[in-house]
C-alpha positions as CSV (number, residue, x, y, z in Angstrom):
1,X,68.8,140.7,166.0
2,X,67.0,137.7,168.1
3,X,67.3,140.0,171.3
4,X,65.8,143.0,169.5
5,X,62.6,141.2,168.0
6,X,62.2,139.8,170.9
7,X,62.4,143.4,173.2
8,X,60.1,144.4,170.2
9,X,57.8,141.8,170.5
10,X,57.6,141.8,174.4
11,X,56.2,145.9,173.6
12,X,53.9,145.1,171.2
13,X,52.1,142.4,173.1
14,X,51.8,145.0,176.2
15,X,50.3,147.6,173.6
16,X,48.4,145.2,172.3
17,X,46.8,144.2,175.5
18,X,46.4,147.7,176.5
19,X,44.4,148.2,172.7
20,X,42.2,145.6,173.7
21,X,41.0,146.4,177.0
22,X,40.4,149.8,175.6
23,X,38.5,148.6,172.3
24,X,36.6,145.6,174.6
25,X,35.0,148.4,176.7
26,X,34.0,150.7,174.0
27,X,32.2,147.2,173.0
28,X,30.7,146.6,175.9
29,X,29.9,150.2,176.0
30,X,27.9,149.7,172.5
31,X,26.1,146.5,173.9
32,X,24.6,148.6,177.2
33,X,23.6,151.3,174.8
34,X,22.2,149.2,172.7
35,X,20.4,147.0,175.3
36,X,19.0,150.4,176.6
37,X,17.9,151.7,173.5
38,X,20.2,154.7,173.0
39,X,21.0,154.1,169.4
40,X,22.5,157.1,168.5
41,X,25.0,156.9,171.6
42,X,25.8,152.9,170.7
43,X,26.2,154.6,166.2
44,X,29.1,156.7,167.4
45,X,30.2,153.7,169.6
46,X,30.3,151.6,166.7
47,X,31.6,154.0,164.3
48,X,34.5,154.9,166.7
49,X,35.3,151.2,167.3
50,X,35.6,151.1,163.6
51,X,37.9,154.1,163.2
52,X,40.0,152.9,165.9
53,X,40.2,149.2,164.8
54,X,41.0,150.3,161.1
55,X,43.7,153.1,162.8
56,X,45.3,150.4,164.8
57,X,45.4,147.5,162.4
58,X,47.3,150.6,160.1
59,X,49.5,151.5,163.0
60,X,50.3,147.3,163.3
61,X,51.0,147.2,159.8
62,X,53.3,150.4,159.4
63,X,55.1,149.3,163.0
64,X,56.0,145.9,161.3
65,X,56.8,147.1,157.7
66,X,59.3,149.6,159.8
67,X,60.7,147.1,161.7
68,X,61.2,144.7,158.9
69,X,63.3,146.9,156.5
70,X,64.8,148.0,159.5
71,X,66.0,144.1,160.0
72,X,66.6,143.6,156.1
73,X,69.1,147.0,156.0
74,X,71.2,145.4,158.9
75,X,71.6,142.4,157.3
76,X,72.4,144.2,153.8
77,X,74.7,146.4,155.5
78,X,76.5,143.6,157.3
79,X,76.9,141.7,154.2
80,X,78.3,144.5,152.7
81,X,80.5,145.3,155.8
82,X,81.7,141.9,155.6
83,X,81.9,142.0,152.0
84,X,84.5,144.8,152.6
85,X,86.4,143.1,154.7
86,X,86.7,140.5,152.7
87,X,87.9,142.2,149.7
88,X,90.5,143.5,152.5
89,X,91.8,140.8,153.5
90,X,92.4,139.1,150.0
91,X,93.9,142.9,148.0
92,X,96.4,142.6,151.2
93,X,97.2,138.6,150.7
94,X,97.4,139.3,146.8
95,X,99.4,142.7,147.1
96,X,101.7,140.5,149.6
97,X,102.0,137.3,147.4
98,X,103.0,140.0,144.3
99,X,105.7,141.6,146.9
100,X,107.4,138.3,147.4
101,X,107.2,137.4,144.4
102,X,108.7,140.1,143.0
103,X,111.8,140.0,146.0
104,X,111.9,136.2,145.2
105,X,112.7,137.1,141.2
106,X,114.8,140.1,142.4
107,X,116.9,138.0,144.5
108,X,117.3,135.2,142.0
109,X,118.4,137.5,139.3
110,X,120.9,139.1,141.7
111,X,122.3,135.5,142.1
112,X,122.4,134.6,138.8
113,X,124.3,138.0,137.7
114,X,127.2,136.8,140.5
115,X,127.1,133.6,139.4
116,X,127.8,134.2,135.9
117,X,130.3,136.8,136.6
118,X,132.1,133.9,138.5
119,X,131.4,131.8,135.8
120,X,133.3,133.7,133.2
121,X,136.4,134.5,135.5
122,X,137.1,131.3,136.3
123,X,136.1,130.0,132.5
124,X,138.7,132.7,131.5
125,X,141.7,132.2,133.7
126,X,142.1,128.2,132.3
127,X,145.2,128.0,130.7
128,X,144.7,127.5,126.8
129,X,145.4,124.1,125.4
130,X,148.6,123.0,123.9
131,X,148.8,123.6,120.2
132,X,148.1,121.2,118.0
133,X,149.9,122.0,114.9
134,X,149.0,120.4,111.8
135,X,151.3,118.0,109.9
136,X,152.5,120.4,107.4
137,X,153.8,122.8,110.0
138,X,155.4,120.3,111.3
139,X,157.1,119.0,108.8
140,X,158.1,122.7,107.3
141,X,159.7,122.6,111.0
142,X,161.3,119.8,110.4
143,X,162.7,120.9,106.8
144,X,164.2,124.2,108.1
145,X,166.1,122.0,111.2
146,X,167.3,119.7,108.3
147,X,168.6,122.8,106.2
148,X,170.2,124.5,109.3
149,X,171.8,121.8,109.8
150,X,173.2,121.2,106.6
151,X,174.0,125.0,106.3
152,X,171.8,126.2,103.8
153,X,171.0,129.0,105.6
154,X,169.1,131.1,103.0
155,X,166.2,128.2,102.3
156,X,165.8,127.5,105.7
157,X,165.3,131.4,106.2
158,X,162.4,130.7,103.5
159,X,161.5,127.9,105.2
160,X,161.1,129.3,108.5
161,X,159.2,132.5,107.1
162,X,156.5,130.6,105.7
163,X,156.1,127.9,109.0
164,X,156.2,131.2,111.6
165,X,153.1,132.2,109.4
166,X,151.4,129.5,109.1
167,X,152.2,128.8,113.1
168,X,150.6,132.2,113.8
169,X,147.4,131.6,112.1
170,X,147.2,128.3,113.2
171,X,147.3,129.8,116.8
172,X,145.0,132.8,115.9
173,X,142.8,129.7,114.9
174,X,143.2,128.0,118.2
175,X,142.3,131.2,120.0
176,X,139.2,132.0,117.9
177,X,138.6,128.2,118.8
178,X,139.3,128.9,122.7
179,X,136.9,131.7,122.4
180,X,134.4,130.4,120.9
181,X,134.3,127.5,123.2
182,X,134.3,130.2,126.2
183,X,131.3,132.1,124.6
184,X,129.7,128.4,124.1
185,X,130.1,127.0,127.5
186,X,128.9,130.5,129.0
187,X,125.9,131.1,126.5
188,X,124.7,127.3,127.8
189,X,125.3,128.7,131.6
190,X,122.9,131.5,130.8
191,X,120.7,129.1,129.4
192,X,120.2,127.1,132.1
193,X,119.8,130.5,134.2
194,X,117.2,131.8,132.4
195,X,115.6,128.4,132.7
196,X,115.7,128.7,136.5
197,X,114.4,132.3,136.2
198,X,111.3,131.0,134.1
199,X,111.0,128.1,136.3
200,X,110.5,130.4,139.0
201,X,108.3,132.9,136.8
202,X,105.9,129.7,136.2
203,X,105.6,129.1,140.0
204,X,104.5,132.1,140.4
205,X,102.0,132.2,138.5
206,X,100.6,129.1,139.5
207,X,100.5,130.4,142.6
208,X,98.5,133.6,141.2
209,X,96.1,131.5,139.4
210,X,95.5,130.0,142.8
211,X,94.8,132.8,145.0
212,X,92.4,134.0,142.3
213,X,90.4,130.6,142.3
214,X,90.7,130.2,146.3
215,X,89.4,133.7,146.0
216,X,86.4,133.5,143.6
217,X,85.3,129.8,146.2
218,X,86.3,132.3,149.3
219,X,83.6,135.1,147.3
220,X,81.0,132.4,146.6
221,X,80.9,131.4,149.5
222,X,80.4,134.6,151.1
223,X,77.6,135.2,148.9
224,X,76.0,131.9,149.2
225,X,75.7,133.0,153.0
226,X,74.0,136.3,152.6
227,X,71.4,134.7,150.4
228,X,70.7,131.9,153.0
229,X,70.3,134.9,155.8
230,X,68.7,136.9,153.1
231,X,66.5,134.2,152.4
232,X,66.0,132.9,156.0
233,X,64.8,136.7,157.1
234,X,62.6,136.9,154.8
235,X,61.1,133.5,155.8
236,X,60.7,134.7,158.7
237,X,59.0,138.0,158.1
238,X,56.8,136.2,156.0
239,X,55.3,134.0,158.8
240,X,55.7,137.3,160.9
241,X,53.1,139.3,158.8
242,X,50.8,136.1,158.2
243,X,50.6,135.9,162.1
244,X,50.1,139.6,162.0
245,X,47.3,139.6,159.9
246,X,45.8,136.7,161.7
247,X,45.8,138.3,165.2
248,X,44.5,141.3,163.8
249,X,41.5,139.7,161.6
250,X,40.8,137.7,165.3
251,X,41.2,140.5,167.6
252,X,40.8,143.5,166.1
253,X,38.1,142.6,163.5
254,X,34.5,144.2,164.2
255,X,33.1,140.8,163.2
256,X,35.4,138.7,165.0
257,X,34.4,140.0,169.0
258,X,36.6,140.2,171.7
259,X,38.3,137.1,173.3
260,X,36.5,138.2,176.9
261,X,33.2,138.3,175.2
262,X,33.4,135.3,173.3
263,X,34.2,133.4,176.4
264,X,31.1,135.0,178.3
265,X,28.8,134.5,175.5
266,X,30.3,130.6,175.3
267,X,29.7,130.3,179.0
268,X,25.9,131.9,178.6
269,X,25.2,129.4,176.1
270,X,26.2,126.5,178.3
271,X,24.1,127.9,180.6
272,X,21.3,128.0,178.4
């Protein structure tokens, strides 16, 4: 953009030189008419110096304003060019951090379903515990060896009906026991699974929460840099079109003169 202004402003001081010369001997052409007394001649001398001062401080101030939204559109459509890219760049970090995310949870629950499965087999091939009978049980055991042995046969049948069924509950216990334990021991593994999976979960989104904030900074920044170019431009353009009107009340103005003749009326004074 520094290149271009400066192209720009290497063409308008040619032009302007060339405006001058031209306007400067239209002056001079006013003076000699007026000096010789052809009024009429130096009127349309004057009124065309007029029209062509007013039609070039218009041409000046179009040329500028041209050039100057001209300046202000590249630097909008950069911004937003950038601005683009930018939101780019972070949907594909984001859409990336989501797909590893999600393989990350994927493969964990993969794990854990192996795990577990492993878990239970090896939870379920221990051998059960040795029964623990309870003291009556054993002493009904003990009863019908005492009445087999002492050959009453019938109450020890009697005896040894009632301890086989209290021996099989008493085992149907200890299996409801075993399994209960089993379902204990592998509802706690899942537990701490599912711990780990929410562990993970949490990670995440601390990770998510983040990216967004590194993203908003990422965006303000962004921002804060097309308002100091914004700003700066327009800084710029400002002093530009203060200049401009300057030059043009100096140069161009009917009552300011011409540099040329100012200098040769300076140096006529001196004379004097």
């Amino acid at each position: 953009m520094a290149d271009t202004t400066q192209q720009s402003q290497q063409g308008l001081e040619t032009e302007d030189s060339a405006v001058q010369d031209f306007l400067q001997i239209l002056e001079e052409h006013r003076k000699n008419c007026e000096r010789q007394g052809k009024y009429v001649e130096a009127e349309i001398a004057k009124n065309r110096l007029e029209e062509l001062r007013q039609h070039e401080e218009n041409r000046r101030r179009e040329a500028m304003r041209s050039r100057q939204i001209a300046e202000r559109l590249g630097v909008e459509e950069a911004h937003m060019l950038e601005f683009q890219q930018f939101n780019a760049l972070w949907d594909k970090r984001m859409a990336e951090f989501e797909q590893k995310s999600a393989d990350l949870e994927e493969a964990m629950k993969e794990r854990h379903g192996t795990e577990l499965m492993e878990y239970i087999r090896n939870a379920q091939s221990e051998p059960l515990r040795k029964p623990k009978f309870s003291k009556e049980l054993l002493n009904l055991r003990k009863i019908q060896q005492t009445l087999a042995k002492q050959k009453e046969y019938a109450e020890a049948h009697k005896i040894k009906l009632k301890a086989d069924n209290l021996e099989a509950f008493e085992l149907e216990k200890m299996r409801n026991q075993h399994q209960m334990r089993l379902s204990n021991v592998v509802e706690k593994f899942k537990a701490k699974q599912t711990a780990e999976l929410q562990a993970l979960r949490k990670r995440v989104q601390t990770g998510r929460e983040e990216q967004k904030k590194q993203r908003q900074l990422d965006l303000e920044r962004l921002l804060q840099r097309y308002q100091n170019v914004k700003s700066e431009l327009e800084s710029q353009q400002n002093i530009e079109r203060i200049r401009a009107e300057k030059f043009m009340n100096y140069h161009l103005s009917s009552k300011a003169g011409f540099p040329g003749a100012n200098r040769q009326q300076s140096a006529g004074s001196l004379g004097n």
